[in-house]
C-alpha positions as CSV (number, residue, x, y, z in Angstrom):
1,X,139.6,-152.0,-60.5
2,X,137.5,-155.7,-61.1
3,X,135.3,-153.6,-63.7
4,X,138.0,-151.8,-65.4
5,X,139.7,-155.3,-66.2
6,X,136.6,-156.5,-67.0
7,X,135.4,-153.9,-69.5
8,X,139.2,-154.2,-70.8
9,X,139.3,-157.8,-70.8
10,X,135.6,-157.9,-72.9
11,X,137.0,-155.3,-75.4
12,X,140.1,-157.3,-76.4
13,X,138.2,-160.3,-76.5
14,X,135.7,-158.6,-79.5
15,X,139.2,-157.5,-81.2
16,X,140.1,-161.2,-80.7
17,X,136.8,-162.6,-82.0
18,X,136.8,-160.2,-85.1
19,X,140.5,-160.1,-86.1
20,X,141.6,-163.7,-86.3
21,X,144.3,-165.2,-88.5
22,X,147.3,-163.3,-87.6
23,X,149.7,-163.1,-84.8
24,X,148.2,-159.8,-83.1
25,X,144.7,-161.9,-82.8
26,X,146.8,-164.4,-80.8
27,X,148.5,-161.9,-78.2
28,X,145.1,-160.0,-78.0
29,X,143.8,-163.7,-76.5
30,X,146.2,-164.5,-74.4
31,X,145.9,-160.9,-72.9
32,X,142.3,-161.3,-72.8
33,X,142.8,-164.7,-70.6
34,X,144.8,-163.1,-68.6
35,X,142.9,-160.1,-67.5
36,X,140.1,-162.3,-67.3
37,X,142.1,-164.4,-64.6
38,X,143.5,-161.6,-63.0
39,X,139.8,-160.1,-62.5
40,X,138.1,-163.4,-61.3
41,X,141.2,-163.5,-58.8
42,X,141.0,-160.4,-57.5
43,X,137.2,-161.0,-57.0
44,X,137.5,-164.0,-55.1
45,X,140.5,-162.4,-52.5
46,X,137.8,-159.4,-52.0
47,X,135.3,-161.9,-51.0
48,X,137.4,-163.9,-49.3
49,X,138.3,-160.4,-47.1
50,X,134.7,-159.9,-46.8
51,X,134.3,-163.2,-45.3
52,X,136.5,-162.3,-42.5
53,X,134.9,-159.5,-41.5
């Protein structure tokens, strides 16, 4: 699931990078961000669980 996001979340960030200047360029960043969260949180629970263990 953390790579998935991750390959996702570098993909849109190259379409953000190359297609800037209109309003798709801005939603394909903010998505970007967020699946770039989303991943680093989901890393840091699984570690967390690890801890426990």
């Amino acid at each position: 699931m953390q790579v998935a996001l991750i390959v996702l979340w570098a993909i849109l960030l190259i379409f953000w990078l190359i297609f800037q200047g209109n309003i798709y360029s801005r939603i394909l960043g903010v998505i970007s961000s967020a699946l770039g969260i989303l991943s680093m949180v989901l890393s840091y629970r699984a570690e967390e669980k690890n801890k426990k263990k």
